[in-house]
C-alpha positions in Angstrom: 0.0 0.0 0.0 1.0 3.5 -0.7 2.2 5.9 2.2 -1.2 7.6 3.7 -0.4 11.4 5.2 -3.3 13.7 6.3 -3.1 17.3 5.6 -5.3 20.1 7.8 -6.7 22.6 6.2 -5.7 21.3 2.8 -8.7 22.6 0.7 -7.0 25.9 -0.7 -3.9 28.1 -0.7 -0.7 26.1 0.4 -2.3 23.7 2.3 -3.8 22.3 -1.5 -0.8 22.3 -2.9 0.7 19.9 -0.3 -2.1 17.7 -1.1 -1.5 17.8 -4.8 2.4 17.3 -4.4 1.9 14.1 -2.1 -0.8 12.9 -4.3 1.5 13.1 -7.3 4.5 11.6 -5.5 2.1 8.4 -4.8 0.5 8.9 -1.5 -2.7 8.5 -0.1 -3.5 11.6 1.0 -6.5 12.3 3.1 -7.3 15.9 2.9 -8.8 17.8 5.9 -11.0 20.7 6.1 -13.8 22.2 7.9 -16.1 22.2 4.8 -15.1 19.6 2.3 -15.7 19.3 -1.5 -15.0 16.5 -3.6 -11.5 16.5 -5.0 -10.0 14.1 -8.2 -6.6 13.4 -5.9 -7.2 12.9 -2.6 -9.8 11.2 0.0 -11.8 14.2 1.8 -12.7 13.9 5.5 -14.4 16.9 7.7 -12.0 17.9 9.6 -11.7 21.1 12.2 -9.2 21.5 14.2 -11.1 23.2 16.8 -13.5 20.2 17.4 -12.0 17.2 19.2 -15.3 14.7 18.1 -14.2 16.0 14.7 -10.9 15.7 15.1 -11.5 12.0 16.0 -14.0 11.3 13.7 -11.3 12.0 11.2 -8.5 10.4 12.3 -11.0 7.0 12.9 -11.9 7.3 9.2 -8.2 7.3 8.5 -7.6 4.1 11.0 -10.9 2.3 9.2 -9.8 3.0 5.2 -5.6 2.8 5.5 -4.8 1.1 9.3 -1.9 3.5 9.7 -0.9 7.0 9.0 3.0 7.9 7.7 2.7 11.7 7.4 0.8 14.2 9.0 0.8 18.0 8.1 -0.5 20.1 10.7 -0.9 22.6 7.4 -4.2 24.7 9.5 -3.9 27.9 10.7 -5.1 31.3 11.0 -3.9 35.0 10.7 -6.8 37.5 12.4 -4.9 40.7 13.3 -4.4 42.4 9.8 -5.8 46.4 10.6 -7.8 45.5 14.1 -6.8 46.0 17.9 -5.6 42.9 19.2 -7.3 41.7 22.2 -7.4 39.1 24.5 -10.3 37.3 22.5 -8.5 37.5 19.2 -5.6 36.0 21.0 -7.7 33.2 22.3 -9.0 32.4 19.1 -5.5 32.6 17.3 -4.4 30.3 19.2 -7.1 27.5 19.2 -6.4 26.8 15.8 -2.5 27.8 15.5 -1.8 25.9 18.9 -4.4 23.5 20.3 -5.7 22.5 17.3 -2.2 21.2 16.4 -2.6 19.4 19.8 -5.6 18.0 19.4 -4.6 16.5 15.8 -1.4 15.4 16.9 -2.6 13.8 19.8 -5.4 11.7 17.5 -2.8 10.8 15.3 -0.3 9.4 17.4 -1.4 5.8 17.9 -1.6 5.6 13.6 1.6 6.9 13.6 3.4 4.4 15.8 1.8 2.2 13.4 4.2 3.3 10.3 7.7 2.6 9.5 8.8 5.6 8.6 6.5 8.3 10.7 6.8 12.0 10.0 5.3 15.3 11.7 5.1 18.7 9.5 4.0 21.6 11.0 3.6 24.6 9.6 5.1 27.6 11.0 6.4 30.8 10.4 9.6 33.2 10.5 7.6 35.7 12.4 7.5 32.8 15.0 11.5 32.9 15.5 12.4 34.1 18.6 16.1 35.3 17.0 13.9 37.1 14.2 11.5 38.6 16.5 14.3 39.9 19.0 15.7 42.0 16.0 13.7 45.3 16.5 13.3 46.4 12.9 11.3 43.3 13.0 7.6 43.7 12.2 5.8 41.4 15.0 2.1 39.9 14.8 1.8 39.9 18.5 -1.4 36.9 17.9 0.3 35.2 15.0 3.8 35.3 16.4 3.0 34.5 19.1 1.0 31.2 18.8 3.9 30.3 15.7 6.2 30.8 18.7 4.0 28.1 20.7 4.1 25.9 17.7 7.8 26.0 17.7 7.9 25.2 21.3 5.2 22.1 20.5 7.3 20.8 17.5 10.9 20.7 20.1 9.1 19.4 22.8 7.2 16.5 20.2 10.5 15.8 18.7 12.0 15.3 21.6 9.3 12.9 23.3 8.4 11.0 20.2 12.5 9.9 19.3 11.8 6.6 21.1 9.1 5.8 18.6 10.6 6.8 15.7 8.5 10.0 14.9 10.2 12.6 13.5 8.7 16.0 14.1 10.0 19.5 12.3 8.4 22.9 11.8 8.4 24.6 8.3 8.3 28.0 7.3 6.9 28.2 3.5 8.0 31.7 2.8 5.3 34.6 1.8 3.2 33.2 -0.8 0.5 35.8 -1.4 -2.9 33.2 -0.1 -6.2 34.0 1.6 -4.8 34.2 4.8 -2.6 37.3 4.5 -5.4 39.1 1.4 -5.3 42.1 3.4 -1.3 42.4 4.6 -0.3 45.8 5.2 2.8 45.2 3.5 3.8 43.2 0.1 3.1 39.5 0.2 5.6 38.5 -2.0 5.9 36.4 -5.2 6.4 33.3 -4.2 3.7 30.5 -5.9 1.7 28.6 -3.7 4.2 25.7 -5.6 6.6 27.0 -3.8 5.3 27.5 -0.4 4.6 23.4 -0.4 8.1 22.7 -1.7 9.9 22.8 2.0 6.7 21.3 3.7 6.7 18.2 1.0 10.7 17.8 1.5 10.1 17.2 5.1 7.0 15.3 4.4 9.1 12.7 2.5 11.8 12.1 4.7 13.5 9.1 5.0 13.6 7.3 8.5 17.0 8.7 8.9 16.1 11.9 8.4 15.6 14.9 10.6 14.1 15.9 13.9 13.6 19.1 15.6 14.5 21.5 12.7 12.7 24.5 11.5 13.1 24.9 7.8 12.1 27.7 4.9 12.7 28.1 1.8 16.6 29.6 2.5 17.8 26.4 4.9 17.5 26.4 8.7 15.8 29.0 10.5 17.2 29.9 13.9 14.3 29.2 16.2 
C-alpha cells in the first residue's frame, strides 16, 4: 500500500498544494478541512481542528480505510490581526487553531503513527514565530500570529524530543510569503512566491526518510534559527 499522510486545512492556498504534491509523489493523502468538497486526488474527510469529536472522527476514518498513518501536516492555521486592535479574544481564538488544534490532531494521530515505519510530523510555521527574528527590533511582529507560531515552535521541540523513542520525527516549516487568503489584506507586500513554492519545503520534510531529521525549522533559505 501507498504511504497515507493527512493534511489540515488542505482545501485551498498552500495547504492544496501539499495535497497535490503528495498525491503526485504516490501517497494517499486524506485531505482535511472544515467544509469539504470532492477533490480528483485525494480522500476528503471533515475535519476542524477546533473540534476534538471532529478531530476524532477524522482520524477514525483514517484508521478504518488505510490502518496507519506515515505523514501528518499540521498545514491549518489562521492569521486575524491584519488592521484591528488585538485583544485578548482574538488571541484566544488565534491560538485555538494555530496551537491547540495542532494538539488536538497530533494527539489523535499518534497511535496511527506508531503504526508506520517511517513516521513523519510537518507543522507549519512561520519566521515571524523565531524568537532570533522577533528579537531583531526592525522586526515587524504579529503579536497573535507570532506569538502562537512561537508556541508551535515550542510544540514541535518538545514533540521531537518525546516521540525519538518511537521513531517519529517532528520539524516545523516555514513556506516563505506566498500571497494566499490568509494574508489578502497584509499591510505590506506579500511576496511572489507561488503557492508551488510554499509546499516545496513542507513536502521535503514530508518525505523524509527514517533517517532523516528531527527538531529542525526549515524555509525556503535552509535552517531558521528558532
Amino acid at each position: 500500500m501507498s504511504e497515507v499522510a493527512l493534511v489540515t486545512g488542505g482545501n485551498k492556498g498552500i495547504g492544496r498544494e501539499i495535497v497535490r504534491q503528495l498525491a503526485g509523489r504516490g501517497f494517499t493523502v486524506y485531505l482535511g478541512a472544515r467544509d469539504p468538497q470532492p477533490v480528483e486526488d485525494a480522500r476528503v474527510v471533515r475535519l476542524d481542528v477546533t473540534d476534538a469529536a471532529c478531530v476524532a472522527e477524522a482520524v477514525r476514518t483514517v484508521e478504518i480505510e488505510a490502518g496507519r498513518l506515515d505523514v501528518l501536516v499540521n498545514n491549518a492555521g489562521v492569521m486575524l490581526e491584519w488592521g484591528v486592535e488585538v485583544t485578548a479574544a482574538l488571541m484566544r481564538d488565534t491560538f485555538e487553531v494555530n496551537v491547540f488544534g495542532v494538539v488536538t490532531v497530533t494527539s489523535a494521530c499518534l497511535p496511527l503513527l506508531r503504526r508506520s515505519s517511517n513516521p513523519r510530523i510537518v507543522n507549519m510555521s512561520s519566521g515571524l514565530g523565531s524568537l532570533s527574528m522577533l528579537s531583531d527590533p526592525t522586526t515587524r511582529g504579529f503579536l497573535a500570529y507570532g506569538a502562537s507560531k512561537a508556541a508551535l515552535n515550542a510544540l514541535t521541540l518538545i514533540y521531537a524530543n518525546a516521540l525519538r523513542a518511537d521513531g517519529i520525527k517532528v520539524n516545523a516549516v516555514s513556506p516563505g510569503m506566498v500571497p494566499t487568503d490568509q494574508n489578502a489584506a497584509a499591510p505590506f507586500p506579500r511576496g511572489e512566491r507561488t503557492t508551488a513554492d510554499g509546499a516545496e519545503i513542507p513536502v521535503s520534510l514530508a518525505t523524509i526518510p527514517a533517517d532523516g531529521p528531527t527538531g529542525v525549522f526549515h524555509g525556503p533559505d535552509g535552517v531558521i534559527p528558532w
